[in-house]
C-alpha positions as CSV (number, residue, x, y, z in Angstrom):
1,X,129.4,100.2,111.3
2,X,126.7,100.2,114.0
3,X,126.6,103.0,115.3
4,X,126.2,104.5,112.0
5,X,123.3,102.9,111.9
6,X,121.9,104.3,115.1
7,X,123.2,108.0,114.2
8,X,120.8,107.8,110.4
9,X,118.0,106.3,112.5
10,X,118.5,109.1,114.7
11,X,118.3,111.8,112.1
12,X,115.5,110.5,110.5
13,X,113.6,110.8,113.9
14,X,115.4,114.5,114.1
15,X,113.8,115.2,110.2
16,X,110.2,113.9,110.9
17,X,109.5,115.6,113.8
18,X,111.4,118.7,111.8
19,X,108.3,118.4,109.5
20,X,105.6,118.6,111.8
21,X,106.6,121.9,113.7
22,X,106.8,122.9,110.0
23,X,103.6,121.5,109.0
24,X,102.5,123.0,113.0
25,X,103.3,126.2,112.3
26,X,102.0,126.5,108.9
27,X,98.7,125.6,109.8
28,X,98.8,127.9,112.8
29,X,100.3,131.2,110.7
30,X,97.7,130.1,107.7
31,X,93.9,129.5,109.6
C-alpha cells in the first residue's frame, strides 16, 4: 500500500524531530 508508505515516512519525521526537543530541552535543563 502507498499510503502506508507515506504515513511511516511521516512518523519517522514525527520521531526525529521528537528527539531534538528532547535533546533541546536536556541541554537547556542541564547547562
Amino acid at each position: 500500500m502507498p499510503g502506508s508508505e507515506l504515513f511511516a515516512e511521516e512518523i519517522r519525521r514525527t520521531a526525529s524531530l521528537a528527539d531534538s526537543l528532547v535533546e533541546w530541552y536536556r541541554l537547556w535543563l542541564n547547562p
